[in-house]
C-alpha positions as a Markdown table, in Angstrom:
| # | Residue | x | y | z |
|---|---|---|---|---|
| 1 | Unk | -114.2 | 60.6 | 41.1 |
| 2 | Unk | -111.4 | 63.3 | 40.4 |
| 3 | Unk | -110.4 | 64.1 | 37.5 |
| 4 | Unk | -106.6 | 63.6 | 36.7 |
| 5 | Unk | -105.2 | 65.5 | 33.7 |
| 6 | Unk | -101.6 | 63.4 | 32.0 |
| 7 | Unk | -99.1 | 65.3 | 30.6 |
| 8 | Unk | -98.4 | 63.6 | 27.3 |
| 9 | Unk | -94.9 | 63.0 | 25.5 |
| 10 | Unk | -93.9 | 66.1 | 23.4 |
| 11 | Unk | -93.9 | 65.4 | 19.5 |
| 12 | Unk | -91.1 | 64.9 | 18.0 |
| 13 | Unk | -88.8 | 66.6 | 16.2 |
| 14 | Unk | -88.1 | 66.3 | 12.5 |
| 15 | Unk | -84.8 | 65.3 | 12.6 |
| 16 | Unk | -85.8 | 62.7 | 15.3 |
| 17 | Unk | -88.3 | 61.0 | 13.3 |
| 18 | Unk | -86.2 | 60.3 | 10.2 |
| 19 | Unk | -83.5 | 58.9 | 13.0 |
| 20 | Unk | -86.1 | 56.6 | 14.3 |
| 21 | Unk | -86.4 | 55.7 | 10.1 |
| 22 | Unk | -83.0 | 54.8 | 9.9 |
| 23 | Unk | -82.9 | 53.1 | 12.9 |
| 24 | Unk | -85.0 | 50.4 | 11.7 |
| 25 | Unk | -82.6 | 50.0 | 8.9 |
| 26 | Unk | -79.8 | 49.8 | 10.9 |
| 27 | Unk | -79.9 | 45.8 | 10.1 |
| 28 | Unk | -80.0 | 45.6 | 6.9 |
| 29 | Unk | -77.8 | 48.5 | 6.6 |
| 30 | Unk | -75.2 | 46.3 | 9.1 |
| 31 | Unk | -75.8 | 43.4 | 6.6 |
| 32 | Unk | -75.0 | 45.3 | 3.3 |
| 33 | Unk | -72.0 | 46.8 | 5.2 |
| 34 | Unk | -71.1 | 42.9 | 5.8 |
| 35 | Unk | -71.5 | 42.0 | 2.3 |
| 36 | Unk | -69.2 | 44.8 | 1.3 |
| 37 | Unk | -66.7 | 43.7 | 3.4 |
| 38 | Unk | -66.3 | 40.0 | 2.3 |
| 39 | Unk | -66.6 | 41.1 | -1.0 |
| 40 | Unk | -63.3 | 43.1 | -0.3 |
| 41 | Unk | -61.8 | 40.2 | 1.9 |
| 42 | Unk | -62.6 | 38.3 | -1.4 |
| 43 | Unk | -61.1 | 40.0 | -4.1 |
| 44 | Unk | -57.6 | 39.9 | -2.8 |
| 45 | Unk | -57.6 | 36.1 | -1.6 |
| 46 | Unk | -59.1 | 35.1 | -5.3 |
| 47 | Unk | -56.2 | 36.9 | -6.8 |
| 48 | Unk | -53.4 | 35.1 | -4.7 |
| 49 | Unk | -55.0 | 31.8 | -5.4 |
| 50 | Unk | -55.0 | 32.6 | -9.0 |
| 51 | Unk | -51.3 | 33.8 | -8.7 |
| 52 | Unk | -50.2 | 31.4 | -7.0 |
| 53 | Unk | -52.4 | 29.1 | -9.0 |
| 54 | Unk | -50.3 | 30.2 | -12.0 |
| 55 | Unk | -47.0 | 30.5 | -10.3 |
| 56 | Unk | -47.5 | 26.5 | -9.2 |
| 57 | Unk | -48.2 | 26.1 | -13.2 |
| 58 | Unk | -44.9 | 28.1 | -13.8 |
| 59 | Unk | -42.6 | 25.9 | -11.4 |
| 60 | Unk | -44.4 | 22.4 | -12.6 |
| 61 | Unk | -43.0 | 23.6 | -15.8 |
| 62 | Unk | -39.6 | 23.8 | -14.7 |
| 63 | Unk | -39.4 | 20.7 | -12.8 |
| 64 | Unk | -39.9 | 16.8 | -14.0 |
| 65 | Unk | -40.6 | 14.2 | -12.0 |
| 66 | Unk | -37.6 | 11.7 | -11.7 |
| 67 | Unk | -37.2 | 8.3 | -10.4 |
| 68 | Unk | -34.0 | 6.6 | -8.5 |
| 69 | Unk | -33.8 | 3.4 | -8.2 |
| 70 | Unk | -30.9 | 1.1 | -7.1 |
| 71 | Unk | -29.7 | -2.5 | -7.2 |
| 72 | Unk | -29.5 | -3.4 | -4.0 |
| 73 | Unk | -32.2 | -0.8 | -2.6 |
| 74 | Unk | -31.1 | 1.8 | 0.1 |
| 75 | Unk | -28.5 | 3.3 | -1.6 |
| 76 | Unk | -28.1 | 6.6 | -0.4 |
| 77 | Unk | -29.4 | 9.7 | -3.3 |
| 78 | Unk | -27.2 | 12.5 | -3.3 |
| 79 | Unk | -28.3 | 15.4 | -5.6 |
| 80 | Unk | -25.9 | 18.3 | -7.0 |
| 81 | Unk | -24.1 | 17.3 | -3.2 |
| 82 | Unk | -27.4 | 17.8 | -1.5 |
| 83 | Unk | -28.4 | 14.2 | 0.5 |
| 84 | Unk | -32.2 | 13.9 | -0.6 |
| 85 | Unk | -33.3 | 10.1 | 0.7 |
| 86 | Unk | -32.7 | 6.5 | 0.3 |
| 87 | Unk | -34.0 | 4.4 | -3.0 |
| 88 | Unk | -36.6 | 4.0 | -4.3 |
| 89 | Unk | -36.8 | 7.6 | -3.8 |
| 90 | Unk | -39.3 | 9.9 | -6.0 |
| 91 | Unk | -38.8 | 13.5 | -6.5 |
| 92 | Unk | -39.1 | 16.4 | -8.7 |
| 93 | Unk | -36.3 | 17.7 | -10.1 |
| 94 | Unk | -35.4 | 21.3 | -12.0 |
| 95 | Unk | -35.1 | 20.3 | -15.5 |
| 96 | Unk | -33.0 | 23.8 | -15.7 |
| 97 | Unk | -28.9 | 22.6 | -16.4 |
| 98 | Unk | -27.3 | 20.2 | -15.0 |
| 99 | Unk | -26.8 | 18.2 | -12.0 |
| 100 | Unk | -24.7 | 15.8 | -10.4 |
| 101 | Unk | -26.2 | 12.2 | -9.1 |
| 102 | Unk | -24.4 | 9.9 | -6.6 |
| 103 | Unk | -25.4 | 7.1 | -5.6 |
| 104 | Unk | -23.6 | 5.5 | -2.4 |
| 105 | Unk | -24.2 | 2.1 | -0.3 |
| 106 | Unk | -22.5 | 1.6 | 2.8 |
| 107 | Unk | -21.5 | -1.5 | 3.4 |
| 108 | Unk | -22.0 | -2.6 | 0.3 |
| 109 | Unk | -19.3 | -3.7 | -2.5 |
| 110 | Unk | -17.3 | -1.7 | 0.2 |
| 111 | Unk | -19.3 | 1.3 | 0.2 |
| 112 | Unk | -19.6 | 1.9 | -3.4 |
| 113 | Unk | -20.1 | 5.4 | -4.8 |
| 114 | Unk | -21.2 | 6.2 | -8.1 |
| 115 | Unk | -21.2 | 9.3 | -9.6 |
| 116 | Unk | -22.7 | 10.8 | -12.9 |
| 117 | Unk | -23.6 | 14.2 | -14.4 |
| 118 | Unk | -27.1 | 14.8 | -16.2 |
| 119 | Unk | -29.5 | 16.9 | -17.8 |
| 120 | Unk | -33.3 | 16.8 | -17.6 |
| 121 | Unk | -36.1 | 17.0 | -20.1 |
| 122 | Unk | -40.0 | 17.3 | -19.4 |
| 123 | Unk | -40.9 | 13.9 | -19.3 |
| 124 | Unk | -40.3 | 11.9 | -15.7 |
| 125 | Unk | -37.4 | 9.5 | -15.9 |
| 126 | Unk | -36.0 | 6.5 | -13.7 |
| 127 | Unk | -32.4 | 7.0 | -12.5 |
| 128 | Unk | -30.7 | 3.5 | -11.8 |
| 129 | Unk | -28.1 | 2.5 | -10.0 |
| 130 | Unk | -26.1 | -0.7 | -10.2 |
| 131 | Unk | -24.0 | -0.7 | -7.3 |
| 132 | Unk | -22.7 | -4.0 | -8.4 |
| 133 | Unk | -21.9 | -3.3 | -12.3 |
| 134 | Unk | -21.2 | 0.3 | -11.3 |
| 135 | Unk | -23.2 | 1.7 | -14.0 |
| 136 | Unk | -25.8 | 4.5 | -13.8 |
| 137 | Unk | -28.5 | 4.2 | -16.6 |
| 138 | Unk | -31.5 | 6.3 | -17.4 |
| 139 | Unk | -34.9 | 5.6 | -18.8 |
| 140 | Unk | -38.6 | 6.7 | -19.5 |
| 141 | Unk | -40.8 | 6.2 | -16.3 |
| 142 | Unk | -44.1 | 4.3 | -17.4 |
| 143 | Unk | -47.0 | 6.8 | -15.8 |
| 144 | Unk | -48.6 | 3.8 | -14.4 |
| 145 | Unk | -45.6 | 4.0 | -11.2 |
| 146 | Unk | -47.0 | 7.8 | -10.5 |
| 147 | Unk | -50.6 | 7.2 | -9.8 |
| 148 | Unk | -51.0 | 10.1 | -7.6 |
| 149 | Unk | -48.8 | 12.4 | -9.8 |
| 150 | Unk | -49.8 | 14.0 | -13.1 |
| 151 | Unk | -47.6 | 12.8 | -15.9 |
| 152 | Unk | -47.6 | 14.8 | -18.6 |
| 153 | Unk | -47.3 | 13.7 | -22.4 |
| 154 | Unk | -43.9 | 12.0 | -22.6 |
| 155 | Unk | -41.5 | 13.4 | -25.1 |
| 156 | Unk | -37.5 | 12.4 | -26.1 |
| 157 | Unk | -35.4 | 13.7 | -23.6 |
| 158 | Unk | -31.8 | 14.5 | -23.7 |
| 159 | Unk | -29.8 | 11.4 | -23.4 |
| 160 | Unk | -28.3 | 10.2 | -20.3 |
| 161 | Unk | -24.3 | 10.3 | -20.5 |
| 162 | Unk | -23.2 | 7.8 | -17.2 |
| 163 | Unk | -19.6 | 8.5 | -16.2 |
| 164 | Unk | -18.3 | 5.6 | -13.9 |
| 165 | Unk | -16.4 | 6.7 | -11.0 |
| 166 | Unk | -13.4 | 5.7 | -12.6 |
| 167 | Unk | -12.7 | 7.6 | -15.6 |
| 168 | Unk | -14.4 | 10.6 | -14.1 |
| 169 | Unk | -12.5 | 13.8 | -15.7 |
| 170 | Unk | -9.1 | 14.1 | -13.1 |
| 171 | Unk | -9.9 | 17.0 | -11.2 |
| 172 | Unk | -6.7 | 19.4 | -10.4 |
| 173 | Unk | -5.0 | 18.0 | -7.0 |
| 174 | Unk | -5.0 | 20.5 | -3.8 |
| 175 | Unk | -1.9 | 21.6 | -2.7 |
| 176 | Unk | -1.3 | 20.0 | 0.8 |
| 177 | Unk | -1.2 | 22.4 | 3.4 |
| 178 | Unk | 0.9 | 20.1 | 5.6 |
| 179 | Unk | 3.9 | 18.6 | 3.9 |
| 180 | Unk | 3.5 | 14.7 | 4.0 |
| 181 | Unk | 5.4 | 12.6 | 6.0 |
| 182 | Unk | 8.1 | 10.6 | 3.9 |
| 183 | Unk | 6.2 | 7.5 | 2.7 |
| 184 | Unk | 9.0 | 4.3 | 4.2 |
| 185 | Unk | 9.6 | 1.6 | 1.3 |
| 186 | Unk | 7.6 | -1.4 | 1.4 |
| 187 | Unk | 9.3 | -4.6 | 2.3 |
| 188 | Unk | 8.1 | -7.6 | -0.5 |
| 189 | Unk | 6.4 | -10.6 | 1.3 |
| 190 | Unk | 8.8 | -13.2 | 1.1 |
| 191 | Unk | 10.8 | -15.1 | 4.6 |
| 192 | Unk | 7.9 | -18.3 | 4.0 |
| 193 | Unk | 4.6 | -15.8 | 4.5 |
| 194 | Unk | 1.3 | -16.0 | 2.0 |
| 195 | Unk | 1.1 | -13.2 | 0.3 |
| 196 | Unk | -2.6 | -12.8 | 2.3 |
| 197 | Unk | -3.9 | -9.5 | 3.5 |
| 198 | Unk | -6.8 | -11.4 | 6.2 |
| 199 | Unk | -9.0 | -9.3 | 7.4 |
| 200 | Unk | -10.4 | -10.7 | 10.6 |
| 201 | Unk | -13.0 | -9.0 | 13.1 |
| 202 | Unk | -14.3 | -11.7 | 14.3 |
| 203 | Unk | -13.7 | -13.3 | 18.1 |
| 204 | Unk | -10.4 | -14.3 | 18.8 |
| 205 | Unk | -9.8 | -17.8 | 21.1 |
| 206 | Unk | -7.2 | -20.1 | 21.1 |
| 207 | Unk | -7.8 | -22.5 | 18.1 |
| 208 | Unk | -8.8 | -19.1 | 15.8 |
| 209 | Unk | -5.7 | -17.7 | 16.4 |
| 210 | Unk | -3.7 | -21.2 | 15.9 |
| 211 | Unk | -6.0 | -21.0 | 12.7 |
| 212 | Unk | -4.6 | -17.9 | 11.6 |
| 213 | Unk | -0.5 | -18.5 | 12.7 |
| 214 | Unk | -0.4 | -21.7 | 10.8 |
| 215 | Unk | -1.9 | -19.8 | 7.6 |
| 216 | Unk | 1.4 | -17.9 | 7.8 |
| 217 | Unk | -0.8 | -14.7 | 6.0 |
| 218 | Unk | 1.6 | -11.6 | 5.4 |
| 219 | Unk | -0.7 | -9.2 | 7.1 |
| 220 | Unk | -3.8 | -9.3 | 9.8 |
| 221 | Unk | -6.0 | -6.6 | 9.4 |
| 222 | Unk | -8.0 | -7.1 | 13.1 |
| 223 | Unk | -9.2 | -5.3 | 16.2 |
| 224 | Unk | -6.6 | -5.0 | 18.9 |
| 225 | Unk | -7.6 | -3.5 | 22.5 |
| 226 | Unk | -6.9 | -0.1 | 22.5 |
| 227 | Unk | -8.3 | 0.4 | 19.1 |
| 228 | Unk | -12.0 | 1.7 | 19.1 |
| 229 | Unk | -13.6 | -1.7 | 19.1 |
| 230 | Unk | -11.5 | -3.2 | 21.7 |
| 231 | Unk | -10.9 | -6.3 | 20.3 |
| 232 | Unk | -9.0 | -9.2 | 21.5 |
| 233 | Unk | -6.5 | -9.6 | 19.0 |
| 234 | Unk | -2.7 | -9.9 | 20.7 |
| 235 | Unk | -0.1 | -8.4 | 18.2 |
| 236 | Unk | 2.5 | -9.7 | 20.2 |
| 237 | Unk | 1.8 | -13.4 | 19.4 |
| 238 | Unk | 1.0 | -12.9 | 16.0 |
| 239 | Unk | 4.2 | -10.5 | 15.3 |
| 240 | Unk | 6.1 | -13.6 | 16.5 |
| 241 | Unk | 5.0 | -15.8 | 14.0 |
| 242 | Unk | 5.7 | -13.3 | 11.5 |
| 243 | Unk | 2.7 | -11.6 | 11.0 |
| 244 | Unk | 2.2 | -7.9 | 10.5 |
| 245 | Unk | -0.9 | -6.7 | 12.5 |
| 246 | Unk | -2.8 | -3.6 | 11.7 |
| 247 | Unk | -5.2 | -2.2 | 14.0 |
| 248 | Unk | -8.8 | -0.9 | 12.7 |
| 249 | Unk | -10.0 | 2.2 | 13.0 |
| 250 | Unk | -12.2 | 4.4 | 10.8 |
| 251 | Unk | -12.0 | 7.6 | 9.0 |
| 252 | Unk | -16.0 | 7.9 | 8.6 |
| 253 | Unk | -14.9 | 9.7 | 4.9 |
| 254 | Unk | -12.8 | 12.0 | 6.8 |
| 255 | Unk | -15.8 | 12.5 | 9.7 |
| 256 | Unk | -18.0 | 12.9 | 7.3 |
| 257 | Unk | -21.4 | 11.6 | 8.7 |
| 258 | Unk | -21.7 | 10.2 | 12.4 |
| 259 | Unk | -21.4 | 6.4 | 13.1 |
| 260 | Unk | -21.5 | 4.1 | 16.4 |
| 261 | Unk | -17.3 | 4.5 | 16.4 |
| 262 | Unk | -15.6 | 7.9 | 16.7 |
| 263 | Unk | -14.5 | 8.9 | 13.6 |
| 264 | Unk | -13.4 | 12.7 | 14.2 |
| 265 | Unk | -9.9 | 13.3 | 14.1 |
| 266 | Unk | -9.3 | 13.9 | 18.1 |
| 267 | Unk | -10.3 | 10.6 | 18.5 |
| 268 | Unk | -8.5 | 8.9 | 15.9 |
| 269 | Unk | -5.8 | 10.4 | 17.1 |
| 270 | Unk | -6.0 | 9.0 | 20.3 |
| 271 | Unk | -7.0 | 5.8 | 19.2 |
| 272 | Unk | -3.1 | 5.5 | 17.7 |
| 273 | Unk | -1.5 | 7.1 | 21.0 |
| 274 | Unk | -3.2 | 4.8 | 22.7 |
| 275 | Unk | -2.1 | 1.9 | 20.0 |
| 276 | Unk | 1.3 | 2.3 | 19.8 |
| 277 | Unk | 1.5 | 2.6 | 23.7 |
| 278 | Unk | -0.1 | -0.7 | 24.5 |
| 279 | Unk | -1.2 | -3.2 | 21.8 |
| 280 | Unk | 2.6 | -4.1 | 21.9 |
| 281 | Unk | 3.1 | -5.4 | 18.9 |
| 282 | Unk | 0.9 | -3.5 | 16.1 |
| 283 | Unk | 2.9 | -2.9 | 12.7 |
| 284 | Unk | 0.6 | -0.4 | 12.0 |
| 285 | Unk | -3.3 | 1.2 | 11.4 |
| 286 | Unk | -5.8 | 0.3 | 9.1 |
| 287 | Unk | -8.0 | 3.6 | 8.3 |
| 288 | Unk | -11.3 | 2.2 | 6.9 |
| 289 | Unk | -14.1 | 4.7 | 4.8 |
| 290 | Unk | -11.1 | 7.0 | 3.2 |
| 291 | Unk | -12.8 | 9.1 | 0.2 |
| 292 | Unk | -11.0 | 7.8 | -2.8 |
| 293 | Unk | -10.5 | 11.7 | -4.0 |
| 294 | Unk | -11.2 | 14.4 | -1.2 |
| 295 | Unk | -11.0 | 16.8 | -4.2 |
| 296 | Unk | -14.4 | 15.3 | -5.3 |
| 297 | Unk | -15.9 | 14.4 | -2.0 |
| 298 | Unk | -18.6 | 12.4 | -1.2 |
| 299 | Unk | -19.6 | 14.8 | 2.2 |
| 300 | Unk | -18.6 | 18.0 | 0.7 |
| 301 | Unk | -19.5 | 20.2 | 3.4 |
| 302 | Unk | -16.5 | 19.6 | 5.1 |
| 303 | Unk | -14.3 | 20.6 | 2.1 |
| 304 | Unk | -11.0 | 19.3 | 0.5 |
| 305 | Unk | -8.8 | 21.2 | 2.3 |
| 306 | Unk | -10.2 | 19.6 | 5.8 |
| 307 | Unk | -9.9 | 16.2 | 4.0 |
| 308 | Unk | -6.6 | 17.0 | 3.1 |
| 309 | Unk | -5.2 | 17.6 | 6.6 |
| 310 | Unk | -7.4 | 15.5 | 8.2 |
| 311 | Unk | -5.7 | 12.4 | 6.3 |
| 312 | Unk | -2.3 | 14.0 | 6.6 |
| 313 | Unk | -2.4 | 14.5 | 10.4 |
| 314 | Unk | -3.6 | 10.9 | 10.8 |
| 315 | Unk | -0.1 | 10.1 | 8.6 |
| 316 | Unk | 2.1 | 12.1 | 10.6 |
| 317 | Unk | 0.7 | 10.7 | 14.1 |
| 318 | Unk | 0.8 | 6.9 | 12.6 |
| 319 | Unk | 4.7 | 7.3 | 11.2 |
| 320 | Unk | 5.7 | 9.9 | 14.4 |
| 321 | Unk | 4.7 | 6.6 | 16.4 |
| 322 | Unk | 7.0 | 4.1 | 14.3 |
| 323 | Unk | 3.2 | 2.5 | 12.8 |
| 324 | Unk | 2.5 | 1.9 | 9.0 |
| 325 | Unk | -0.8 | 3.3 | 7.4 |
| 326 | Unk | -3.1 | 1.5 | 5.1 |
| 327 | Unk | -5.8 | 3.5 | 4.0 |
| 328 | Unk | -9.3 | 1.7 | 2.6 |
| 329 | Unk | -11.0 | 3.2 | -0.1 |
| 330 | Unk | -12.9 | 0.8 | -1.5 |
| 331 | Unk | -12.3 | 1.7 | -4.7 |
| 332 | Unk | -10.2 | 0.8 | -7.9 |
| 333 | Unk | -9.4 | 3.9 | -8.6 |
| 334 | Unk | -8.3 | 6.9 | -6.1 |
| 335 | Unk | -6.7 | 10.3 | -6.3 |
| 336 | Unk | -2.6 | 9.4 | -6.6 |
| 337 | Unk | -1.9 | 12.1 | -4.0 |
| 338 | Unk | -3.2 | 9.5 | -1.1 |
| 339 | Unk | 0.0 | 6.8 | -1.6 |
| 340 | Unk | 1.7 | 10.4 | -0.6 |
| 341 | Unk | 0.0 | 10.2 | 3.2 |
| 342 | Unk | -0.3 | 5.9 | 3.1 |
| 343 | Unk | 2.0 | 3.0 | 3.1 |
| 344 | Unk | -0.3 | 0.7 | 1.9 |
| 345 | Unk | -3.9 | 0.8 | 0.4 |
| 346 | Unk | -6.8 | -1.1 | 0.3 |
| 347 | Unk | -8.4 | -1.1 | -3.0 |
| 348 | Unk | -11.3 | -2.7 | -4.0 |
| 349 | Unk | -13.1 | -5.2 | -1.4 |
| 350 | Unk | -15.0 | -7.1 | -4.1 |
| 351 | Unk | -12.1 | -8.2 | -6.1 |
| 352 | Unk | -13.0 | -11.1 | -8.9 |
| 353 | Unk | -9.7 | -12.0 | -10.7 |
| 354 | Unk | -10.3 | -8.5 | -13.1 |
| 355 | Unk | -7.7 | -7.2 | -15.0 |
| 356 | Unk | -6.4 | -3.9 | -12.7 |
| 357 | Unk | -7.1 | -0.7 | -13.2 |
| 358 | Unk | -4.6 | 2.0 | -14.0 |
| 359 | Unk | -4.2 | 3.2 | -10.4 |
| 360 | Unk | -4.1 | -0.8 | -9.0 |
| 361 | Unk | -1.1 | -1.1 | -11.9 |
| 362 | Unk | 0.9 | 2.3 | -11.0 |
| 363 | Unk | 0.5 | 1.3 | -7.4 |
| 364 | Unk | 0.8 | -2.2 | -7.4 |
| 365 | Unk | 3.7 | -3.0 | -4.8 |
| 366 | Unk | 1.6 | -1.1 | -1.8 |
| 367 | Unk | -1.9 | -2.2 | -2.8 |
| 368 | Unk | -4.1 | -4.9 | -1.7 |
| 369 | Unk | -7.2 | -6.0 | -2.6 |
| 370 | Unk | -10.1 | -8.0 | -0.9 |
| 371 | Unk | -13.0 | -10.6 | -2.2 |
| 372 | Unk | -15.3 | -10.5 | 0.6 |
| 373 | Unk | -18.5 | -12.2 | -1.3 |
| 374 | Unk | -16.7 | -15.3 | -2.1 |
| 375 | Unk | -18.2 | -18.7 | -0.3 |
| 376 | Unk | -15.7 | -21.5 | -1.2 |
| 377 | Unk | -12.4 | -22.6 | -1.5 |
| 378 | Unk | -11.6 | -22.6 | -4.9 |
| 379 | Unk | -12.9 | -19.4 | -6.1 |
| 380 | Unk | -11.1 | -18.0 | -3.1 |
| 381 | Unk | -7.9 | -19.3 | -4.4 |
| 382 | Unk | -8.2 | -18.4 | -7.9 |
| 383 | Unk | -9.0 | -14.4 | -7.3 |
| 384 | Unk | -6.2 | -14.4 | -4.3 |
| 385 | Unk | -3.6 | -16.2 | -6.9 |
| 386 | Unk | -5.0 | -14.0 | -9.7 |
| 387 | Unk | -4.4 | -10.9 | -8.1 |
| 388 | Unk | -1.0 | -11.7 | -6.7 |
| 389 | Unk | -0.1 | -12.7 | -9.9 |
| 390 | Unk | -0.9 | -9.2 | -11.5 |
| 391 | Unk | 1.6 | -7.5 | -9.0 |
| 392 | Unk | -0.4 | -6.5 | -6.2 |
| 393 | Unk | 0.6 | -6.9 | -3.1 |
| 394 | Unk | -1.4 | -9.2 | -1.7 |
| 395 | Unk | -5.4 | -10.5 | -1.3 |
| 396 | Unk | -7.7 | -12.0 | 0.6 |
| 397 | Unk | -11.1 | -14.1 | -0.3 |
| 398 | Unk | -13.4 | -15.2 | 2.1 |
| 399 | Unk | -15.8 | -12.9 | 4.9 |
| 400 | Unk | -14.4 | -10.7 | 7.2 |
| 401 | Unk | -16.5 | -11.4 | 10.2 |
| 402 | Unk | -14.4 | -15.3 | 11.3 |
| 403 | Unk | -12.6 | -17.7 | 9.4 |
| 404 | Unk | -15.2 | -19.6 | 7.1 |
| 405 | Unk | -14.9 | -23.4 | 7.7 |
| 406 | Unk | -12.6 | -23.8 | 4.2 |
| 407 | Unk | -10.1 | -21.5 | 5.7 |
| 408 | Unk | -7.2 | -24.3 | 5.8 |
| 409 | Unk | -8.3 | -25.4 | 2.3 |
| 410 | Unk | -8.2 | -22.1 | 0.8 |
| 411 | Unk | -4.3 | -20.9 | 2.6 |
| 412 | Unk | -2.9 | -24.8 | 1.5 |
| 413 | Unk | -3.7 | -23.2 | -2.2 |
| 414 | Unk | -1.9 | -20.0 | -1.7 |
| 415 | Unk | 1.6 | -20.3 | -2.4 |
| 416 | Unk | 4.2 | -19.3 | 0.1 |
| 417 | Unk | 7.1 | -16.8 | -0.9 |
C-alpha cells in the first residue's frame, strides 16, 4: 500500500480568527442594530402622537358641540354663509366670536329664511328653528342625545339673542350699476274684477279655464307655453275676459343653486323673448325665488353686485318687451330698492289675516300676498277679504297646484270692484 502524504490547510491568521469570532455574532449584532433602529423609528412617532394628542385637546377646547334642529326637519344649515347639511344636523362649532345661523326651507312657508347672529360657550347647545313662527331659539343639549360624543360638564353660556329676518339691522343699499328702468304706475282693480291674485299651475282644460273666467280674478299667475314649464295656459282667452296673465319663471335666488328649470340669467332672458313673441296675450312675468335683500344674500358667493344686475337686466328685458314684473320673495319684509326693478311683488305666501308689516304698508298698492295652506272656503275668504282690506293689492287663499273643489264658494265671497 503507498503511502500518500496530504497537504493540510495553513493556520490561520490572527486577524482571521477574531473575524471568524465576530462572524458568529453577526446575528445578534444584526438584531441589536434592529432594536436600535425601531427604537429611533419610535421616538419620533410617540412624540407626534403626543402632539397631536395635545393639539386635538387644544382644538376640543375651542370648539362646542352644537345642535340644529328645525320645525319641519330638512331645513337647509347655513353657517357664517358656509352650507353645512340638512337638520337634524350635529356639528362642532368654534366657540371663538360670532357667527351667523340661517336656516332656509324650500318650499316651505314659501321658502322661509331665517337668520340670527350668536355666540358660543363650552357647553353643547341645540339651535332651533321654527320655520313657521320664524323664531330661532337656543338651549342646553341633554348629554343623553350625544352618546358617542364626550360632553363635557355643562356650564351657563352666553345667551342666545334671535333676530327675526325682519327687523334685521338695514344694511346700507348698493348703488345699482345699471340705472333702473322707470317703474309704470299700477292701474287699481276695479271694471267688475276680484281683487284675486290666483296662482294656478295646475292642468288647464276647458271647464278649469271656464272655472277661472267666471271667477273674474284681477290677475292669473300660470304657466304659459313658451315659459320654461310649457304650460298650457292661453293668455289670449283669459286677457279677453279681463284677466291679467303673468307667465312663471324663476330667479333660483338670482341662480343661486341649480334646479330642474333654468334659472341663469341667459335663459331667463330668453324665456321672456320668447314670451312676449308668442304667448300672445301675457301682461307680464312672474319671477319666483327673488332674495328679499341681495345685500344680505342667502347664496353669497355670487355677490350683491351680481344680484343687483341680475334683477335689473331681467327689469329692463321684461319692460323693453311692453311686460310687467312681479317679483316673489316670499317674505314680509324685502330690501325697498326691489319695487325700483318690479311692478308688482309677491310678499308673503302664507298670509293669515296679520296685521302688515312696514314694508307690506309702504308698498301696499303693488303688493300681493298669498295663503297657500288654507283648505276651506271660509278661511279662504276671510284672509283674501282681510288683506284687501288693509290696502294690498290683492290675495289669493287656496293651493296652487288646481282649483280646490270650494273654488266657486270661496270667489262668490270676494267682492267685485
Amino acid at each position: 500500500m503507498e503511502n500518500t502524504v496530504r497537504e493540510l490547510p495553513p493556520e490561520p491568521s490572527a486577524l482571521k480568527k477574531a473575524w471568524n469570532r465576530i462572524s458568529n455574532l453577526d446575528i445578534f449584532v444584526k438584531l441589536f442594530l434592529a432594536a436600535m433602529l425601531l427604537i429611533l423609528i419610535a421616538i419620533p412617532i410617540i412624540t407626534t402622537q403626543q402632539t397631536n394628542m395635545f393639539s386635538n385637546a387644544a382644538r376640543s377646547r375651542n370648539t362646542t358641540v352644537v345642535s340644529f334642529q328645525s320645525t319641519p326637519t330638512g331645513a337647509e344649515i347655513w353657517l357664517d354663509y358656509v352650507y353645512r347639511g340638512p337638520t337634524p344636523l350635529i356639528i362642532n362649532v368654534s366657540t371663538k366670536g360670532s357667527h351667523h345661523i340661517g336656516f332656509y326651507k324650500y318650499n316651505y312657508n314659501h321658502n322661509t329664511a331665517l337668520e340670527s347672529n350668536f355666540t358660543l360657550g363650552t357647553s353643547p347647545v341645540v339651535i332651533s328653528g321654527n320655520m313657521t313662527t320664524g323664531q330661532i331659539t337656543a338651549s342646553l343639549l341633554q348629554s343623553s342625545a350625544l352618546a358617542p360624543v364626550y360632553v363635557p360638564v355643562i356650564t351657563p353660556i352666553p345667551t342666545l339673542n334671535p333676530t327675526p329676518m325682519s327687523t334685521l339691522a338695514p344694511i346700507p343699499t348698493l348703488a345699482p350699476t345699471i340705472a333702473p328702468a322707470p317703474v309704470p304706475t299700477v292701474a287699481p282693480v276695479s271694471g267688475g274684477m276680484r281683487p284675486i291674485s290666483l296662482v294656478m299651475y295646475g292642468n288647464h282644460d276647458t271647464t278649469t279655464d271656464n272655472r277661472i273666467i267666471a271667477a273674474k280674478p284681477t290677475y292669473l299667475i300660470d304657466n304659459t307655453p313658451h315659459g320654461p314649464w310649457k304650460g298650457a295656459c292661453v293668455a289670449s282667452k283669459f286677457k279677453a275676459a279681463g284677466i291679467n296673465v303673468f307667465s312663471y319663471i324663476t330667479a333660483g335666488y338670482e341662480n343661486g343653486y341649480s334646479e330642474s328649470i333654468p334659472n341663469d340669467l341667459a335663459s331667463n332672458i330668453s324665456y321672456i323673448d320668447s314670451i312676449a313673441a308668442n304667448d300672445t296675450g301675457t301682461y307680464g312675468i312672474f319671477l319666483d325665488e327673488v332674495d328679499s335683500d341681495p345685500n344680505s344674500s342667502l347664496y353669497p358667493a355670487n355677490g350683491s353686485t351680481f344680484k343687483w344686475n341680475y334683477l335689473q337686466q331681467i327689469s329692463q328685458e321684461a319692460h323693453n318687451k311692453g311686460l310687467k314684473l312681479m317679483c316673489n320673495t316670499g317674505m314680509d319684509s324685502w330690501n325697498d330698492t326691489l319695487m325700483n326693478y318690479c311692478d308688482y311683488l309677491m310678499s308673503t305666501e302664507d298670509y293669515q289675516g296679520a296685521a302688515l308689516t312696514a314694508p307690506q304698508t309702504k308698498w301696499a298698492s303693488r303688493v300681493v300676498v298669498l295663503s297657500e295652506y288654507v283648505t276651506d272656503a271660509n278661511t279662504a275668504i276671510n284672509y283674501t277679504n282681510k288683506a284687501t282690506s288693509l290696502g294690498l293689492l290683492a290675495a289669493y287663499a287656496g293651493p296652487y297646484q288646481g282649483l280646490p273643489t270650494w273654488f266657486e264658494t270661496y270667489v262668490a265671497g270676494v267682492p267685485t270692484r
